[in-house]
N, C-alpha and C positions, 0 to 999 in steps of 0.2 A: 659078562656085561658090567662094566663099570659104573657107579653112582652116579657119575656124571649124563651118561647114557639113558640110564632109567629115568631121571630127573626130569630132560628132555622130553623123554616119549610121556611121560607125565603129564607135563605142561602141553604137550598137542593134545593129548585123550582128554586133558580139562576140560581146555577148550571149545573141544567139541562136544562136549555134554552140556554146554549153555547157549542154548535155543533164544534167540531173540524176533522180535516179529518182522515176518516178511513184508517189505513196501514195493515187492518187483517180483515179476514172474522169474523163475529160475534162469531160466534160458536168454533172459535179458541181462543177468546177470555173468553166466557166463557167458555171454559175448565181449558185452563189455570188458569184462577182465580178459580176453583175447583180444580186444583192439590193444588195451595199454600194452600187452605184450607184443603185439608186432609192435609200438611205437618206440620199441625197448627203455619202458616206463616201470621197472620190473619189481620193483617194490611196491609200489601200487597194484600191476597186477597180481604178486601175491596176497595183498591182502584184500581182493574182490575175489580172489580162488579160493580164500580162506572164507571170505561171508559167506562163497556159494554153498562150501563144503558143510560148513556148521550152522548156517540157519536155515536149509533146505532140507526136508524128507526124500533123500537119496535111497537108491539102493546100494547093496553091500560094492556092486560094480563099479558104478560110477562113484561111490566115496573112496577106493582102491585108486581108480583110474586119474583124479584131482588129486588124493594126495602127493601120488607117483611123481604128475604132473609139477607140483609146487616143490617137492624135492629135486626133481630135476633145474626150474627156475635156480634154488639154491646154488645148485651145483654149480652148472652150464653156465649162467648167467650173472650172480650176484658172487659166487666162490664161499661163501656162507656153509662149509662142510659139516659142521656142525649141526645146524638147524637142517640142512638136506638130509645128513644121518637119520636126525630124528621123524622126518617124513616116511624115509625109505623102511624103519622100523616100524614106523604106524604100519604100514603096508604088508608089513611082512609077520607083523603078531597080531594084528587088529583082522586081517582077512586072508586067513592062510589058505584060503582056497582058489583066491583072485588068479590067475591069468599072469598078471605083475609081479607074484610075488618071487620069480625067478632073474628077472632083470634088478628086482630091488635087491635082492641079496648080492647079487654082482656088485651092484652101486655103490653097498652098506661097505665091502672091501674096501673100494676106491677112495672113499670119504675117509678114513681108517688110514691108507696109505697115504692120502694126499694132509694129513692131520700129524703125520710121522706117527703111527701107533702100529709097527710091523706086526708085535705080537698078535695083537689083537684082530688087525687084519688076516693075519696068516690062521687062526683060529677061523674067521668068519669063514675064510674061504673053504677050510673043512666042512663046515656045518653046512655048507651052500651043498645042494643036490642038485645039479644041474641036469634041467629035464629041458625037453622038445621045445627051443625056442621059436619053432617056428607058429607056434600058437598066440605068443604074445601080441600084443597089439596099441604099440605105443600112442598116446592120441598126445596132438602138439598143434598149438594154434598156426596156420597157415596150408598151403598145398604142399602136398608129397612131392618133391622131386628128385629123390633119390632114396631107394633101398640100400641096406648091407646087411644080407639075412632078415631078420624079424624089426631091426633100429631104422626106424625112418628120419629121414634128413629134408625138411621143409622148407621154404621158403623164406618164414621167420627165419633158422639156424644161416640159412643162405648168405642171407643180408647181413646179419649180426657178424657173422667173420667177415664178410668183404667189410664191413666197416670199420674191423678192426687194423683193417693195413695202412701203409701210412696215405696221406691224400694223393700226394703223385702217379701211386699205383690204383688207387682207385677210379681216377682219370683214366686210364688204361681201358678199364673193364665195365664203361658203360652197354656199350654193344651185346645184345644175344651170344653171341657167340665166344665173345670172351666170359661170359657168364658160365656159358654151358663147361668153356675148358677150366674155369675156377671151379667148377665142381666138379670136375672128372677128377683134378690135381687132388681137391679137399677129401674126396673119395679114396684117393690113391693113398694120402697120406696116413689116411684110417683104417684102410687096411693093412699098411705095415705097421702102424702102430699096433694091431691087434696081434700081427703075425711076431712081433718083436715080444710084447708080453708074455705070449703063448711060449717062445724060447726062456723067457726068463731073463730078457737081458736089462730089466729093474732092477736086478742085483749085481749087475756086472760093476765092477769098483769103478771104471771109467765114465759108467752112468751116473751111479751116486756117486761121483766127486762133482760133475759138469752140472746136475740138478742143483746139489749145494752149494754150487760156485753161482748159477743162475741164480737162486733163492737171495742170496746175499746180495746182488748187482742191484735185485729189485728192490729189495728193503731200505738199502743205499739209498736206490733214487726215489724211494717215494717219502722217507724221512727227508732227501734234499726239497722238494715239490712241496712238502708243511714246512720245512724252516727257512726257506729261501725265495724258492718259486714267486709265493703269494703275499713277498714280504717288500716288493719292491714298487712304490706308490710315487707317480710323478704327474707333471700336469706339461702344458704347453713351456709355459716360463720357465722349469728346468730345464725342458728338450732346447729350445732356444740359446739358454746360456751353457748348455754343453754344447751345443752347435758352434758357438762364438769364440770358444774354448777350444776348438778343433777343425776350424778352418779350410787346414790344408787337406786333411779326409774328403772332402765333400768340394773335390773340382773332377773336370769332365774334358777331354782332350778331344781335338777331334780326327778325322779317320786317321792321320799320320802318326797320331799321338802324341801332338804335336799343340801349343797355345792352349794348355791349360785354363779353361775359365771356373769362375767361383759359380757353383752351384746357388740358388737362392734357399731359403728357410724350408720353402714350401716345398720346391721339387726335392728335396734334400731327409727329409722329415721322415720317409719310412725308413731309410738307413740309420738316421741319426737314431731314434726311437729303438732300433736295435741295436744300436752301438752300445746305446746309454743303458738301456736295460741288461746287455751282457758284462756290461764292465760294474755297474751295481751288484748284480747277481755274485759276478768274481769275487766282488770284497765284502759280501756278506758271508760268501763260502769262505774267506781268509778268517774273517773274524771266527767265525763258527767253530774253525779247524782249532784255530787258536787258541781259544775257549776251552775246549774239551782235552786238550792236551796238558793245558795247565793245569785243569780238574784232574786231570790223571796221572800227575804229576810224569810228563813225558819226559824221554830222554832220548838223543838223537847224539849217535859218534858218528860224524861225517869223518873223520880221520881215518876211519874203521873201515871205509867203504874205498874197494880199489876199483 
């Protein structure tokens, strides 16, 4: 277990050894830190799962069962593998008797994997004793509606992935029924991904190259979204005098396609607004590119290229 590891589990066990006074009954407390979690307000509700956990007279169970809890938040929800690590270790040295402490060990792998630390993972996994998951008893704010063995999949988990699709598909899946078959799919996908691990095929080179190809696209685009994205500030009087500027974009034919007429400001204004905003974006990404090329003193042999 590395310095950095111990540090963490430090910094929770602190923590929780500093008692401050209670102004709420327990249980109103954890409620409340389960509504902000279904509102997928999740930093907030870890830190109402965290008031629960360290200024309430718990027992050894329920302190297991909120830690588990708030690592899992980490994980599932915020991607925070680190800080999840460090709960799922609370869980698994602070109460080695808990019920949890079999799924936390599972977790402690994945946070390890997902952190790129194979050794270390591959070490956890040893030390993991995998006993009778059917005992375990995951508690998670919302209704059960769906099992897979001992892992329950709630209503919260539900919602949180359909909302992570794009809006078009979401429209799709107001209906019951499309609900029930998004969860049958989301099921389906969980268990091959379980059945895919259990082969090993996280090691398979075609996997790690496609993950680190994935890894990079993201990193890409979320460095473009802080340098570009939120870099692009206009008002009316721009959209207008780009509008006036581009004229011929913004006419309307009609069914023959035939007598082109000029669109006015107003009916014209949601295309223009994206016109404007893609072609700003374009030559903030030129400048950018341009920049950092120079910084790195680039070199391009287009002669070289057949």
């Amino acid at each position: 277990m590395t310095k950095r590891i111990l540090f963490g589990l430090f910094c929770v066990i602190l923590t929780s050894c500093s008692k401050s006074p209670q102004n709420l009954p327990a249980e109103r407390v954890r409620e409340f830190a389960n509504v902000l979690y279904n509102r997928e307000l999740f930093k907030p509700a870890i830190a109402e799962y965290e008031r629960y956990l360290h200024e309430y007279p718990l027992d050894e169970r329920e302190q297991a069962s909120i830690s588990y809890t708030i690592g899992n938040i980490y994980f599932d929800r915020v991607h925070d593998y680190e800080s999840a690590l460090a709960y799922y270790l609370r869980v698994q040295e602070l109460y080695p008797k808990s019920e949890l402490v079999q799924e936390a060990g599972k977790r402690i792998v994945e946070c390890l994997e997902r952190l790129q630390r194979s050794a270390d993972a591959q070490q956890a996994l040893e030390e993991n004793t995998f006993l009778d998951t059917s005992q375990v008893a995951k508690k998670h704010p919302g209704e059960v509606v769906a099992k897979i063995g001992s892992r329950e999949i709630t209503t919260g988990d539900l919602d949180y992935e359909m909302k992570r699709l794009p809006p078009y598909i979401q429209a799709q899946i107001k209906d019951k029924s499309k609900r029930v078959e998004f969860l049958r799919q989301y099921v389906a996908t969980e268990l091959l991904y379980d059945t895919a691990r259990r082969k090993g095929l996280e090691k398979d080179p075609e996997v790690v190259e496609a993950s680190f190809q994935a890894k990079k696209n993201v990193m890409v685009q979320k460095l473009l979204e802080e340098e570009i994205a939120g870099q692009v500030n206009y008002g009316d009087s721009d959209l207008e005098l780009y509008y006036r500027a581009n004229l011929s974009r913004y006419v309307k034919s009609d069914s023959s396609g035939k007598n082109p007429q000029q669109l006015a400001f107003a009916e014209a204004k949601p295309q223009v607004t994206q016109d404007y905003i893609r072609e700003k974006q374009q030559q903030k990404y030129n400048e950018l590119i341009d920049r950092m090329m120079r910084a790195e003193a680039v070199k391009l042999y287009d002669d070289k290229v057949q």
